[in-house]
Each structure stands twice: as C-alpha cells, then as structure tokens.
ZAMARGU-4260 file (C-alpha; in steps of 0.2 Angstrom, whole numbers, plus 5000, padded with zeros to 4 digits):
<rodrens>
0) 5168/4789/5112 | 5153/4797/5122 | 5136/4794/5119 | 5123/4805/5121 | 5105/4807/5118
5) 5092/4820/5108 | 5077/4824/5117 | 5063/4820/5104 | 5052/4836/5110 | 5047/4837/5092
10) 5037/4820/5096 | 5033/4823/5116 | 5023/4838/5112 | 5025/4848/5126 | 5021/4834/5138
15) 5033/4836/5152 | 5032/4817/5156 | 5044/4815/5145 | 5057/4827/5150 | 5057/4816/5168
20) 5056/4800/5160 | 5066/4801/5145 | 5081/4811/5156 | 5079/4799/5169 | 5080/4785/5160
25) 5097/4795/5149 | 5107/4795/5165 | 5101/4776/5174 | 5105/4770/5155 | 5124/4776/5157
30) 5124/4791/5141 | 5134/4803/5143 | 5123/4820/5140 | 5105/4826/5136 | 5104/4836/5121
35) 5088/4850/5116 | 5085/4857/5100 | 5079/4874/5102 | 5069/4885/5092 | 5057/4899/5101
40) 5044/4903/5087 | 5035/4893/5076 | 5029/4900/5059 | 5020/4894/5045 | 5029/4891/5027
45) 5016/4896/5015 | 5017/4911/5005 | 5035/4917/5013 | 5047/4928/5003 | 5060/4922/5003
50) 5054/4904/5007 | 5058/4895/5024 | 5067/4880/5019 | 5068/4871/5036 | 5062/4858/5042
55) 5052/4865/5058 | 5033/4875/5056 | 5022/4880/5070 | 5016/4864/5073 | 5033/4859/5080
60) 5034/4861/5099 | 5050/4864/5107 | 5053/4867/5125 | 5067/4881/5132 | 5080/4873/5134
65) 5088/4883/5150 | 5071/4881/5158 | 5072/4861/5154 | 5089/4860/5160 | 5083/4870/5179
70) 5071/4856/5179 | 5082/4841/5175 | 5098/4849/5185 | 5084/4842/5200 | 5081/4826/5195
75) 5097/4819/5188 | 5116/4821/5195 | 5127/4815/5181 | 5121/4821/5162 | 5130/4834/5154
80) 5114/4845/5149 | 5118/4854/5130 | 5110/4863/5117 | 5112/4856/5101 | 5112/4871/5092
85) 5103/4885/5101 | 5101/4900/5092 | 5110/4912/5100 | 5110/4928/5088 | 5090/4929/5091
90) 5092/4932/5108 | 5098/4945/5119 | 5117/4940/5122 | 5118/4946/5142 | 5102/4938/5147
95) 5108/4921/5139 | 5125/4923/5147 | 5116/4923/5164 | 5102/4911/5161 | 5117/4898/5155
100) 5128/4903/5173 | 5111/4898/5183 | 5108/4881/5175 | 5125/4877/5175 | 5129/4883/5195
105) 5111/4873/5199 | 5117/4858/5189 | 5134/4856/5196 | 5144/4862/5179 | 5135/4852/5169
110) 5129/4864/5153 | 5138/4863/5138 | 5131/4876/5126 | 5128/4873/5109 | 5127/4888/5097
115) 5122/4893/5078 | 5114/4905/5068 | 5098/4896/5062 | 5089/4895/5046 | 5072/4905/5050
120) 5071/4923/5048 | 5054/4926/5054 | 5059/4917/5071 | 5071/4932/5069 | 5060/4948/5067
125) 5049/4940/5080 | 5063/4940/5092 | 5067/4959/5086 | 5082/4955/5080 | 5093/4956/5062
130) 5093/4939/5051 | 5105/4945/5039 | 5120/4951/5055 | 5117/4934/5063 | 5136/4926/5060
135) 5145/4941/5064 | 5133/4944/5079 | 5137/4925/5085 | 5155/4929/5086 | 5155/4944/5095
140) 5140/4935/5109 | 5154/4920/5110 | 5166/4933/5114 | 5156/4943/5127 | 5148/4928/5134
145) 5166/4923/5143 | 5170/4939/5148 | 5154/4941/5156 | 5158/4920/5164 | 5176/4926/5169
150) 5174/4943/5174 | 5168/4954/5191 | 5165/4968/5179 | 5165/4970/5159 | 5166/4985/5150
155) 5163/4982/5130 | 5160/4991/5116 | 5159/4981/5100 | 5147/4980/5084 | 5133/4974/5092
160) 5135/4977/5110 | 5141/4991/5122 | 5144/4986/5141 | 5151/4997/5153 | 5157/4991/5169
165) 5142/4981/5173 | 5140/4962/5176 | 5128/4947/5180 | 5130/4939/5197 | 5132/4925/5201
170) 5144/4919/5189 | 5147/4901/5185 | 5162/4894/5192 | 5170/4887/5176 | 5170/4895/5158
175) 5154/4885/5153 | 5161/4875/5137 | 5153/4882/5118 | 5150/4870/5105 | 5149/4876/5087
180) 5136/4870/5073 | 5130/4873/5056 | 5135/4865/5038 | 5144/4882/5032 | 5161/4885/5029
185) 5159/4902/5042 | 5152/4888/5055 | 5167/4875/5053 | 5178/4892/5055 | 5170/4896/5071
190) 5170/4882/5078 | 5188/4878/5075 | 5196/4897/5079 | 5181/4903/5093 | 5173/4889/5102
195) 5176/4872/5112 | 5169/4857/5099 | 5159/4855/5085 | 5141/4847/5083 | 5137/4842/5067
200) 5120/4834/5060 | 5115/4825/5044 | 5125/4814/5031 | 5138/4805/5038 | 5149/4808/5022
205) 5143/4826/5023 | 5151/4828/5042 | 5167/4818/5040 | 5170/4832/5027 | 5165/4847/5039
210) 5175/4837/5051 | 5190/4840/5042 | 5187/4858/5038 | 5184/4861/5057 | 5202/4851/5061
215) 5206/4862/5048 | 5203/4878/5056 | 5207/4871/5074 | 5228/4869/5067 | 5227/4887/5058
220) 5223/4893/5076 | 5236/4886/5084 | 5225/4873/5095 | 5230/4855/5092 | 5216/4845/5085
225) 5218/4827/5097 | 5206/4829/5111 | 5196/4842/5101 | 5178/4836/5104 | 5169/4832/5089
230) 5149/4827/5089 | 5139/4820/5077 | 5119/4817/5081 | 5114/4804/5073 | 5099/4811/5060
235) 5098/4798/5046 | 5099/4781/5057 | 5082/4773/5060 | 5088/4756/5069 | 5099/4753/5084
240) 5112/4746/5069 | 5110/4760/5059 | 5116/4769/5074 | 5130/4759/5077 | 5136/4758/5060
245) 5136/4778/5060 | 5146/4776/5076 | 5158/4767/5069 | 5161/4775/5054 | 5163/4791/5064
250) 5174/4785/5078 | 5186/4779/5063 | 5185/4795/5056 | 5191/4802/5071 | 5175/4809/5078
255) 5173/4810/5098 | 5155/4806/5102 | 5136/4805/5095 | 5118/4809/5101 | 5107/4795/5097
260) 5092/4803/5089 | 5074/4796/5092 | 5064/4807/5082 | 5057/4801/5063 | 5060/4782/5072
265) 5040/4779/5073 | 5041/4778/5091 | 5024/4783/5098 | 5024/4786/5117 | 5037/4791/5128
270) 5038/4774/5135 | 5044/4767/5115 | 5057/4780/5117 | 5063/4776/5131 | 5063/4759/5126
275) 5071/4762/5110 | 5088/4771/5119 | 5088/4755/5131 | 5091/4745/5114 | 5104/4757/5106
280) 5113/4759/5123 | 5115/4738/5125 | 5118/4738/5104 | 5134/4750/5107 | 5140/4743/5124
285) 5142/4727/5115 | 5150/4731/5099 | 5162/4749/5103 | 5172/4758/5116 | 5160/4769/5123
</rodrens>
C-alpha cells in the first residue's frame, strides 16, 4: 500500500516554511506523495442563494498547487506531487494542461493530477466560468488535456472547447496520470470509464461503497480493476491508530493507498506536524505492508 501525506495549508496559513519543512520531511520520512487541496477563491457563507454548504470560507488559505509543486520539484527528488482534487472545470482547460507538463518535466514525471468538480459556485462566477456545466465540462478538459500531453498539434471542436491545429510546448514526456474524486455516482463513473484512479475522502464505510461503484464502472469499461489505483485520505482519523486502523480496513477492502491527513488533529506549528507524520510513518511501518 502507498502512503502519502496531505499538506495541511489550511493550518500553515500561507507560511511557506511549511511547504519546505513539511515536503522535506514527506520525502526523508519514506511517503510515497505530497497531496494539495486546492481552491482559488474564498468566499463568505452568509446570506448565499443557494447556500454554500462546504466546509471552506475566505478565511481558509490554500496555496496554487502547480506553483507549490515548481517550488518543491527543487527541493525534493522522490515524491509523487498530486492534487487531491483540483478543480479543474473553474479553470481555463489549455493553460492547466500546460502549467501540469512544466511541473511535471521540472519534477522528473512526478505530477499525478487529481481532478473534480467542487461544491462552490461563487468560486465559479469569480473564475468566469458555468457552475451548473461543470461535469460535462470535466470530461471533455480530461479528454483534451491528453491530446494536448500526446500530441504536436490538436485540432478540437467539442461543447466547450474549439482548438485548431495549435499546441502547448514543451509537452511532458509521459501522459501525466488523472485521478478522479467526488462522492457522486457521475464521479465514481468518471473515474472508472475516463481517468487513471480514484481519490476518495470522508467515511470509511462511505468510500468502501464508492470503491465498489468505481470497480464497478472500471469492468463495464473493459479495464481490469487489479492494479487500478484506489486512494483514500484519511479525514476522520485523529491519532496515529486511528490512521492505521483506517488503513487497514481499506487495504482489506482492496484499496491501494492513503494520504495521512493532519489537519483538524490540533497540531499548532509546522514543527507538531511534522512531528505528528514521523509518528504515523513509524505506526504503519510496524503494523502493514507499506
């Protein structure tokens, strides 16, 4: 099982100490990947229509997650750097293709990109882009985005995008792997007919059962589900055994790997964060085949 980490930029606050120490200490600790939320606007909740119901406002600080992934591709030589999910439909599908090939050529093919639709529509309109097109948009950016990877020159013309015979170059060297994520039924779809793994987040009972939805639809596609990569970040544990009892419990469910989440834990300073991976990390090395 691989083991990765989420960067707690929630409870860093912008302070870009903790990118160098917390990635450093990711890839001296022996995880396998550095995982950023991402979320480009903050907004206020009160007096919405409809409501925002997630769990993000605007006093929430999140850093770009390609920017932080330029940064770390300098300092660190073995992480896989991923998003965890970013949310692709809000942002303008050929720049993101690019932006992706550049950290993954500087980092050595070490992106994985995590992708999903989101939950806040005023993140949306800021970004100038439809709320209520955001799936259907998703799967055609997944769709281009390789093209675009692959190919010395794409002509498109789909719903949401029209190409013709134009590029981005450099390209990366590799198609740069796509993770889905959500809690949807259209998510698990995704991710088992269109992309390269699935990230799920939340209950553990709740993601065994989108695990078998996402197998689910990686069979009705023809792909064979053994060796189809399967995350699950680890939102509800609060202790180094809470974490490894959730890895357990997902590894016997057939799941592929975790990121060890340090946010919510009451750590507070970088230092107690890195100090609380150094405990999970020795916790799972002891008890499961990682």
């Amino acid at each position: 099982m691989k083991v990765g980490v989420v960067y707690p930029q929630n409870e860093t606050h912008g302070d870009p100490r903790g990118v160098r120490e917390i990635g450093l200490a990711v890839e001296r600790l022996g995880y396998d990947s550095l995982l950023f939320y991402d979320h480009v606007v903050g907004a206020e909740h009160a007096d919405r229509e409809p409501p925002l119901w997630g769990p993000y406002t605007e006093e929430h600080s999140f850093h770009d997650p390609f920017v932080a992934f330029g940064y770390l591709a300098g300092i660190t030589d073995r992480i896989e750097l991923a998003t965890g999910v970013m949310i692709l439909p809000q942002r303008q599908t050929v720049l993101a293709a690019q932006q992706a090939a550049d950290a993954d050529l500087l980092s050595g093919g070490r992106v994985r990109l995590g992708v999903g639709t989101g939950w806040n529509w005023v993140e949306y309109d800021a970004l100038g882009q439809d709320y209520a097109t955001r799936g259907a948009r998703l799967n055609e950016q997944i769709e281009l985005m390789r093209r675009l990877w692959d190919e010395p020159l794409v002509t498109y013309r789909g719903r949401f995008h029209e190409l013709e015979r134009c590029c981005i170059n450099p390209r990366p060297t590799r198609q740069i792997p796509i993770y889905a994520g959500g809690f949807s039924e259209a998510a698990y779809r995704r991710g088992g007919t269109m992309c390269d793994g699935f990230t799920f987040a939340g209950d553990v009972d709740e993601a065994i059962t989108g695990l078998d939805r996402v197998r689910h639809h990686v069979r009705e596609s023809g792909r064979e589900v053994d060796g189809f990569p399967l995350e699950l970040i680890t939102t509800r544990a609060r202790t180094a055994r809470e974490v490894l009892e959730t890895a357990r419990r997902w590894q016997d469910a057939g799941g592929t790997g975790i990121s060890v989440l340090t946010q919510k834990v009451g750590l507070p300073t970088i230092d107690a964060h890195v100090a609380y991976i150094a405990e999970v990390r020795s916790a799972l090395d002891q008890a499961i085949d990682v």
